[in-house]
Every structure is written in C-alpha cells, then in structure tokens.
N, C-alpha and C positions, 0 to 999 in steps of 0.2 A: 513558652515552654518548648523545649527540643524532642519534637515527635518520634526521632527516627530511634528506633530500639537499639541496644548494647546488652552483648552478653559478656558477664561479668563468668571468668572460669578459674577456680580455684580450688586445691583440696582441703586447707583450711579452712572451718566452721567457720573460728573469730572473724579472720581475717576478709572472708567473702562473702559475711554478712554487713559488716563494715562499710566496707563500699560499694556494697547495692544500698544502704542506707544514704549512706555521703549523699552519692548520686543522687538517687533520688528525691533526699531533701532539696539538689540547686535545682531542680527542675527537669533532671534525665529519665529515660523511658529505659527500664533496665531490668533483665532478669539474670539468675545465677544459674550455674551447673558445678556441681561436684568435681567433676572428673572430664577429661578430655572425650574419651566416650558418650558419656551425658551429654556435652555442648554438642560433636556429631551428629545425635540423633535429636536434638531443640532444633539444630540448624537444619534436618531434614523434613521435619514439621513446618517451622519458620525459617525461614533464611533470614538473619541481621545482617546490615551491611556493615556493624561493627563487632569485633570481637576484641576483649580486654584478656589475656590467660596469663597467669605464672607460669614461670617456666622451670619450675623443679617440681613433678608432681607425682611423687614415688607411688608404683603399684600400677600405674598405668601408661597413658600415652604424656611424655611430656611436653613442653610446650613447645615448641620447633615438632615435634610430630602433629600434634595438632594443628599449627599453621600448616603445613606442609599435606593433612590430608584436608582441610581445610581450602586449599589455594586450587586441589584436584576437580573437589566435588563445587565448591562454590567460587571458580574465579575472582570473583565480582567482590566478595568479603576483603574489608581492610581490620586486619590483625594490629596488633597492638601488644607486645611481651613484656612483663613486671618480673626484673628479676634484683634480687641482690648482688650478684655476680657478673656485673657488666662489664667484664674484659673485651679486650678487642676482638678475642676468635668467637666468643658468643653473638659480639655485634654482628662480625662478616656472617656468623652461620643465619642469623637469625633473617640480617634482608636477603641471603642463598633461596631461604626458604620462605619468602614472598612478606615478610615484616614491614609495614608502612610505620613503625617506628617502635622505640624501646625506653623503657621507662625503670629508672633503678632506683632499689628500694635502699633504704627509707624515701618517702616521698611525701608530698603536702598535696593538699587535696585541688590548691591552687596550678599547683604542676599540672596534676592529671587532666585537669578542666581546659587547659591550654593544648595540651595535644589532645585532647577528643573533641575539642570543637573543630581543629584544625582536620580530624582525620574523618570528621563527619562533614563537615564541606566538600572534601574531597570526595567520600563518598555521593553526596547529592550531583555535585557535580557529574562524577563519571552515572550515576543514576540518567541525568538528562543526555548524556553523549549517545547512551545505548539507547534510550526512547530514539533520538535523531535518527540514528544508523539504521535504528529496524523502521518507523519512519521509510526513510530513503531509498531505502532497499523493496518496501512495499511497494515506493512509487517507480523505482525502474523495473520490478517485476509488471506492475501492469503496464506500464509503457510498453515493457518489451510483449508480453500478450495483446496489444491491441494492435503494436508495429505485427505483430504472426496474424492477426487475425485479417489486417489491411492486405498482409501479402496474399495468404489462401481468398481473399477476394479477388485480389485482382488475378491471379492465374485461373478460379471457376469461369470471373468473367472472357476471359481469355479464350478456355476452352468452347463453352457456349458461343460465341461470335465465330472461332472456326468450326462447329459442327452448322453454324447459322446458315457457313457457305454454303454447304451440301443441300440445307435443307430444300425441299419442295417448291415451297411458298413462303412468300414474307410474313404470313402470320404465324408458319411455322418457324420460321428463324428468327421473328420478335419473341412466339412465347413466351421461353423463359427468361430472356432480361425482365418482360415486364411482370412475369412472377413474381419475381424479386423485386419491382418496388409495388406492386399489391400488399406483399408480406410488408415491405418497410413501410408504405405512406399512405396508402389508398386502399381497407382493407372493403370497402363499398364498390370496388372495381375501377378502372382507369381505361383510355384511350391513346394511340398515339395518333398525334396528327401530321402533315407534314401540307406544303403546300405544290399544287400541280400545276403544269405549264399553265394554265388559266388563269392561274395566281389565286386561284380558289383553297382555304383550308377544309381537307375531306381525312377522315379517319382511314388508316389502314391497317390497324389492331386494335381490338380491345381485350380487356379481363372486366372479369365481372358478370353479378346476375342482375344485379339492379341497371335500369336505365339512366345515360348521362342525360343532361338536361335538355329539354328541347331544342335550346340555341348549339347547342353540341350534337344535335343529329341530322341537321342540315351544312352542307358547305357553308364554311363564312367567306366571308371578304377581308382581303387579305393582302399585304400584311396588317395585323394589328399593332395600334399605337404602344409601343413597349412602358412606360406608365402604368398602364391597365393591366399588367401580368404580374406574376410571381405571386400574390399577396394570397393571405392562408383566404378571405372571402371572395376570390377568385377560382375561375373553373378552369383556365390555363396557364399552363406553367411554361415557359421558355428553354428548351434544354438547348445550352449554352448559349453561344455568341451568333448563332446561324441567322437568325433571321426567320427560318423557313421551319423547323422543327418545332412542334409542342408537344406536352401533356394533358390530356382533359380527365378533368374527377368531378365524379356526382358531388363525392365528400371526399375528405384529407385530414389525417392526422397531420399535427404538428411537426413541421423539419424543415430545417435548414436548405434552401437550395444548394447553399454557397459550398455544403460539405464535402468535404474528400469522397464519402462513399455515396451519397447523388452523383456526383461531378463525373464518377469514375462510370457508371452503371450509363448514364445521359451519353457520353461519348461512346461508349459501345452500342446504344441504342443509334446514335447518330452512324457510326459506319457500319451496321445492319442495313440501315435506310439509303446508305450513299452506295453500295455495290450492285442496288439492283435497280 
C-alpha cells in the first residue's frame, strides 16, 4: 500500500468524493478539502507531499492560486492540476506556477494512477535529497566547530607557553599546560618528568592531591625501554619522539596519545621544558 498522503481538492461534492474513494479503494492514503483555503490550512496542520486540485474553483482561490501559494508556503509539495480546459496557455501557466504535471478531464482512473505514482516517487525521492543535505550540512557545521574549537586551542596554548617565558619558575610556567591535561586525562593528578644530566628521570611538576606511586617518587633509571610506555595500565606516558620527556599518573582516563589535541598540548609541554 502507498503510505505517502494526497490531498484530493475540489469544490465539487460528487466529483471529490469520487476520487478520494477511487483512490482509496487501489490502496492511496488520501484526504479531500473543499476549497483552496481548506487544503491551505490541512497543509498547514499536515504538509502532503502531494496535492491533486481542480483548477476552476469559482468563489475562492483557483487552482494555479493554490499551487502558487502552495509552492510559497510549502516548497517541497508536488501539485498536480485536473482541468477540462487544457489549452497550451493553461499548461505554460500552470508549470509558471510550479505544476509537476496536468491532468485533463475526462480522465480514467488508470491515467491518474500513472501520474501519482510517478509524482510520488519523485516526491520520496526529493524527500531523501533534503534528509542528505541537512545530513551534510550537520556534518560540515560540526567539522567546522571543532576545526574553531582546534584553533582557540592552539592560540590559548600559544599564549600560555609565552607568558611561560616570563614566568618565575618552571613549575610556574608548566602549571597551566598541565591543567589542561588534569582536566583532559588525569583527573587523580599527573607529573612531568624529564630526564637530568645523570641520565636519572626526576619530576619537575606535578598537579594533583593524591600521591603518584612509589616507583614515581624516586628518580628512575633512565632511559626507559619504550615498549613499556604509553599503555592505559601504565604510569608513564612518552610525550613525543624525545626520548627524555614523560608524563606520570597515579590514575588516567582513557585517550588517545596519538591525538591532535595531546600531541599539540605534549609539544608545548616539551618547549616549556627545552627554554630553561
């Protein structure tokens, strides 16, 4: 059975009980309106993506008015005009004013069924074009807020590394990079480590109230087999490619080393560490 609704518009009784019956009987989903006005306000209740009207319909809106405020308010709707008077300046007026096709009377019920399957395809069809588009357009709107969101990272991180220069003390020009991965990966607290001419790893920041683990508050030995890092049941993390730089966590949420926004935060952490 054909789900998608049709309104039938007609100011004749007989005639526009008639073929909401037809219809109905081959298996269409179909309601009637009186008057151009009446279908107006059904379509502003419900929108169909079909609409059937006559197009002589003395007393109110005729049917080219009705398509045409039709086309205004509901784009999207494919019309469909039944007239007895299918001259050529009716046809030109009728696709003027947004007609997906015309149908002249007398007609057989077999005609009608051939163009409203054909102008309810097209409807399903443009139905699925506009789901894509808005789709689409979802997915480059967040693309484009998390490309804005990547940039105001990377210019905070920016500014932080040059107030870093001025700062005092290395703990105070680490602080807040490693704010910011407390808040992102380590809400238990974190350490940076780095390794000293002894080749010894000794901490020279931390965040946090809890204590790192005992093997994290003595110097280790150093360097470590790289193997033995990164991994979430591990206590040091490698920032980048150094060799000489770590992270220690009591505990760690789950994340990505490999991300754009570690990767970015690890490398300003690392020339904090290289300037002094």
């Amino acid at each position: 059975m054909i789900q998608e609704p049709i309104l039938i518009v007609d100011d004749e009784p007989e005639v526009r009980t008639a073929l909401l019956e037809a219809l109905q009987s081959r298996g269409y989903s179909a309601e009637a309106a009186a008057d151009g006005e009446a279908a107006l306000a059904r379509m502003a209740e419900t929108p169909f993506p079909l609409v059937l009207t006559d197009l002589h319909m003395p007393g109110g809106l005729s049917g080219l008015e009705l398509i045409a405020a039709l086309k205004q308010r509901h784009p999207d709707a494919i019309c469909i005009l039944i007239t007895a008077f299918a001259t050529l300046d009716t046809t030109i007026g009728a696709l003027k004013q947004g007609a997906y096709d015309l149908i002249q009377k007398p007609f057989r019920l077999a005609e009608i069924e051939v163009v409203l399957d054909r102008a309810l395809d097209h409807a399903r069809l443009l139905k699925t074009v506009r789901a894509y588009q808005a789709e689409l357009e979802a997915r480059i709107l967040s693309r484009s807020q998390d490309l804005r969101a990547a940039h105001e990272e990377a210019l905070d991180l920016c500014d932080l590394s040059l107030q870093g220069l001025e700062a005092p003390s290395l703990e105070v020009a680490l602080g807040p990079l490693l704010d910011r991965l407390v808040a992102r990966c380590a809400p238990d607290g974190l350490a940076c480590y780095r390794h000293d001419a002894d080749g010894q790893l000794r901490a020279v920041a931390r965040r946090g109230t809890r204590p790192l683990p005992v093997a994290l508050e003595r110097p280790l030995p150093g360097p470590l087999p790289a193997p033995a890092l990164g991994y979430p049941e591990e206590h040091l993390v490698p920032l980048g490619s150094t060799g000489w730089l770590y992270l220690g966590f009591e505990d760690r949420s789950s994340f990505q080393e490999a991300s754009p926004g570690f990767l970015l935060l690890a490398r300003h952490l690392e020339l904090a560490l290289r300037v002094r």
